[in-house]
N, C-alpha and C positions, 0 to 999 in steps of 0.2 A: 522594484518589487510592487508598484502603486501599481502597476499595469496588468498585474498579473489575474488570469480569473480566479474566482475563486472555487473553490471543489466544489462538485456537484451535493446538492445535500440527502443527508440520506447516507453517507458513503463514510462517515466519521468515526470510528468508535473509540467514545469515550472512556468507558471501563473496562473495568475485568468482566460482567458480565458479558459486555457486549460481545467483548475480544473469543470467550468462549462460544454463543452462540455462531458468531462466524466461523470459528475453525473447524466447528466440527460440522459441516458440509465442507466439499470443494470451495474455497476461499483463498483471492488472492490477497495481499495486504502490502500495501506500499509504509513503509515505516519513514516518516520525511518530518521536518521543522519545516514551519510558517517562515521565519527568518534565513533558511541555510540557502543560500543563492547557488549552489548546484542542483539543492532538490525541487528549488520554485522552478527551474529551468522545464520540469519535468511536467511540472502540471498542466500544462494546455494536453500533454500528450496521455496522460493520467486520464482527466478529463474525456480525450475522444475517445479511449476506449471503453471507457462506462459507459458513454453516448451510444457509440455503437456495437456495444454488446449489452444487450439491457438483462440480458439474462444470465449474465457473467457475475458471480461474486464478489467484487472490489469493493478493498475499501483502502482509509488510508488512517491511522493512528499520525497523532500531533505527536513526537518524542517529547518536547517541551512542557506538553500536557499532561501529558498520559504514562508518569514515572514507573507506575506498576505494572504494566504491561510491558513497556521498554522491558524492565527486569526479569516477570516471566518468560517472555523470549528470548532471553539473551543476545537483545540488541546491541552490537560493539559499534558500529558505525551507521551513519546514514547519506545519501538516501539507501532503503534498503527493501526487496520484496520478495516476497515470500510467498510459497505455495504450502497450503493445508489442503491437507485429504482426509475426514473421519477423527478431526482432532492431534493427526499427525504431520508436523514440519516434515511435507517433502521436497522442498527445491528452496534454494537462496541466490537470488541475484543481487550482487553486491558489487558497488565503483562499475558499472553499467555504465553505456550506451544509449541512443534512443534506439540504433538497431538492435541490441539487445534484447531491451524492452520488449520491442516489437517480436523477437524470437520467441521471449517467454509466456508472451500471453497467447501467440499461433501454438504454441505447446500446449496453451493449459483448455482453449479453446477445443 
């Protein structure tokens, strides 16, 4: 995990505040731990797509950190990502792929 980049900044939310300003636009949210070695696998890939969508809403909440939010969303597992519309949970991709991934953000794009 030494090798691993680290998130882009800017793309963290750390509170409940924060977590409500994002959802309520188009906002995607990756739910992942610093430590869990399937969801570090994920962030180079995390990573290029904020790069190259600079106009894309991601972000990624810490579970490790950010116990209150884990709660309000009803995070059961991670890595885990989610689509908000207007402060509405509308999509969950969950035990994902990097093709996956790659489905869910050509969708939300």
């Amino acid at each position: 995990m030494k090798n691993t980049p680290p998130f882009p900044a800017g793309t963290r939310l750390k509170g409940l505040n924060d977590f409500y300003l994002a959802i309520g636009q188009t906002a995607v949210i990756l739910f992942t731990s610093i430590d869990c070695p399937f969801c570090v696998r994920f962030r180079p890939l995390f990573n290029n797509v904020v790069q190259n969508n600079p106009n894309l809403p991601i972000y990624f909440v810490d579970t490790d950190l950010s116990s209150e939010i884990v709660n309000i969303a009803s995070i059961r597992g991670i890595p885990n990502v989610r689509l908000y519309r207007d402060g509405i949970h509308q999509m969950t991709l969950g035990n994902f792929s990097e093709s996956d991934f790659k489905k869910f953000i050509n969708y939300v794009i």
